[in-house]
N, C-alpha and C positions, 0 to 999 in steps of 0.2 A: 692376508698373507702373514704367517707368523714372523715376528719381529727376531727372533732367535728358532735354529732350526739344527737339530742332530739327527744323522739318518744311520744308523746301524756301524757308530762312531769306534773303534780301535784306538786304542795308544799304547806304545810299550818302551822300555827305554832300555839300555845296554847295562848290564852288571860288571863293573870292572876287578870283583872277586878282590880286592885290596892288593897292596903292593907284591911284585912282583921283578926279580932281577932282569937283567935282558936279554940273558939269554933265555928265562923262561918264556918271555915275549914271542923269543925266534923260534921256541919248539913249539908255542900255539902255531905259528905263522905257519911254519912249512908242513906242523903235519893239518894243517885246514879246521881246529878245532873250531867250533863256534860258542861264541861266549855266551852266557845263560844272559836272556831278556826277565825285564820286571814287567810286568803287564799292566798295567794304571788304569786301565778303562777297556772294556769286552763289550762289544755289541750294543753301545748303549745310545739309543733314542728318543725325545722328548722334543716339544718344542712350548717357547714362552710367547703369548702373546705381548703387544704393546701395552703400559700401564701397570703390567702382573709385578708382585714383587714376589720373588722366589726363593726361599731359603735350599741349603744346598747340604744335606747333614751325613754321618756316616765315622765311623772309629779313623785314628791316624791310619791313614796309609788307602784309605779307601778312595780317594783319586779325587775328592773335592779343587784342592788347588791345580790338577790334571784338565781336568775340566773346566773352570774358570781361565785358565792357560790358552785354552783354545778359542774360545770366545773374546779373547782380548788377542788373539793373533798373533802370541808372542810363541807358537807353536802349531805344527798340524800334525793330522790324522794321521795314522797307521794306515786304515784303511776307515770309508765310509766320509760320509759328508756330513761339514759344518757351515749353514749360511746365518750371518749376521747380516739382518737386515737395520745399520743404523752405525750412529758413530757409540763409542766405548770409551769411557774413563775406569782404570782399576787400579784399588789399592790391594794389590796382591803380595809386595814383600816391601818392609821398610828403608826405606830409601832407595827404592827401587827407582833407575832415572834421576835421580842425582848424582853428582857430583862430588865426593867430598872435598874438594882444594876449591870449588867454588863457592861463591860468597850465597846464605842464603837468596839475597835478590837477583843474582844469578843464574839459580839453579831456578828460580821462579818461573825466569823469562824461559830458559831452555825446556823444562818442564812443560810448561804450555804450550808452546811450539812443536813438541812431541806430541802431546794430545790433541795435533791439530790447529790448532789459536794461532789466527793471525799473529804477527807484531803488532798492529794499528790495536786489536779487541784485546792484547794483551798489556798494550799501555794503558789502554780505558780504565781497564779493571784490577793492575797491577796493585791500586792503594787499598779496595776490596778486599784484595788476596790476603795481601800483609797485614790486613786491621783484623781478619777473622782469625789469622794464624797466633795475632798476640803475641811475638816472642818479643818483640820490642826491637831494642835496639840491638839485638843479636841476628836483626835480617842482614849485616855488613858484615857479620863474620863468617868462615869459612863453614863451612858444614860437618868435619871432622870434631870440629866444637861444639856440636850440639846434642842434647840428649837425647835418648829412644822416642822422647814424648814429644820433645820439641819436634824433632825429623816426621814423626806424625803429622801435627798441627801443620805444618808446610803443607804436606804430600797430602792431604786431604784439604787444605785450604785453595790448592789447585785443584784438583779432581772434580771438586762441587761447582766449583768457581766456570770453568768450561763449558756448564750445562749440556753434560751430553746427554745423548737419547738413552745409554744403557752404562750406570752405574755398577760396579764391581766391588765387593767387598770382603775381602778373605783375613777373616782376625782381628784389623788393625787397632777398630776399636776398643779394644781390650788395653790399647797401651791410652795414658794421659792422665788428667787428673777429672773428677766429676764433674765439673764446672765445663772444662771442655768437652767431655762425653757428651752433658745435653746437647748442647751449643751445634754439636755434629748431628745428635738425632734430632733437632730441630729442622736444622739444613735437612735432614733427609728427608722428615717428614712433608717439607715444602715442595719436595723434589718429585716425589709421588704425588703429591696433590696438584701437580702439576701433569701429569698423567702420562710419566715416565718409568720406567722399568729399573728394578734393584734388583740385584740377582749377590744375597750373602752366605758366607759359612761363616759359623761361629760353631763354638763348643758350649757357650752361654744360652740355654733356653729361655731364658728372660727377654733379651736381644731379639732372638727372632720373634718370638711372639708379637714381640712391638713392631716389630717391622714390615716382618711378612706374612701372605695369607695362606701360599702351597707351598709343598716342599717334595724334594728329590730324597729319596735314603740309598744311598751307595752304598757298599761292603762289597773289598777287593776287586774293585774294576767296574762290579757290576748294578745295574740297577732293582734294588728289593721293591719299592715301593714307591709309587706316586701320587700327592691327592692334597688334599686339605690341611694345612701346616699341622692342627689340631691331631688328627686323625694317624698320620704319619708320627709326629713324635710319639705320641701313646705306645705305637706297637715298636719303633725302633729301641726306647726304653725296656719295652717287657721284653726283648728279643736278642737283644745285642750281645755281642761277647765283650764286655771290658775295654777299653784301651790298654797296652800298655803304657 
């Protein structure tokens, strides 16, 4: 049984066309206009075994974080089914599930608790957390106080920390300094050697290469390519239209 499962998966989300007065409001309402949808994801099917690490590639706007969104269950389908078979840790936006008015140690214990973690396996492991996070003695201060990289180091210093069955990663490492970049692709690497599932986006080819073995190519919703991380980057490089 695959560990992750998309069966002919939809998602689209509502245009709110930018500001508008209220009475412009009231003449959508009664004459029944309906608002234009974005469509993020069309018909798209795949499933990840247990163990696989999956790169997830494609220009902005091509539904990567859409996708990651659903497998972490912070969202569902339009139409079409998604089974996660397993628990989820993701680093999908920074400081996502923090707190800022709470104290890094804090947001630590609540953070884990989110992800599942006893209190008991979050006291265990609570001096773990904060010895990989490094910020020192800035885990007693509030979190509004912390920098992009620090709020990183936390938020993946939990993540890993939980041992879950399927890791998430959309960007994050892109924020920190090189010292803690390995330190996390260390962790990750263990993480897999351990014969569990990553499933990342990045924009950095370097990244997935070291990380993962297949990959997805999305563009506008849809699924172009599936196969060998190798094989897959090649053509979406020869093929692609730019980013904006």
């Amino acid at each position: 049984m695959a560990l992750i499962e998309f069966r002919n998966v939809s998602k689209s989300f509502q245009l709110h066309g930018g500001q508008m007065l209220v009475r412009e409001h009231l003449a959508h309402f009664f004459r029944g206009r309906k608002k234009e949808r974005f469509h993020a994801l069309k018909h798209v099917s795949f499933e990840v075994e247990s163990g696989e690490s999956l790169a997830i590639i494609g220009a902005n706007g091509a539904g990567k974080s859409t996708l990651l969104s659903l497998i972490a269950g912070l969202s569902k389908a339009d139409e079409g089914t998604v089974k996660v078979n397993g628990s989820v840790a993701a680093l999908l936006e920074l400081g996502s599930g923090f707190h800022p008015d709470l104290t890094g140690a804090e947001n630590v214990r609540l953070n884990a608790l989110l992800l599942g973690m006893s209190r008991k396996k979050t006291n265990e492991l609570y001096d773990e957390i904060v010895e990989f996070a490094g910020i020192g003695d800035f885990i007693s201060e509030p979190l509004r106080t912390y920098s992009s990289g620090m709020m990183m180091r936390l938020a993946f210093a939990v993540a890993i920390t939980v041992n879950p069955e399927i890791f998430l990663i959309d960007e994050l490492l892109a924020v920190g300094d090189a010292a803690f970049h390995a330190k996390c692709l260390d962790r990750i690497h263990s993480f897999r050697r351990a014969g569990k599932t990553l499933i990342c986006v990045s924009h950095v080819p370097v990244m997935l290469q070291e990380l993962c073995d297949r990959a997805i190519w999305l563009d506008h919703g849809e699924v172009m390519m599936t196969g060998p991380l190798p094989e897959v980057m090649e053509t979406y490089a020869g093929r692609r239209t730019p980013a904006v």
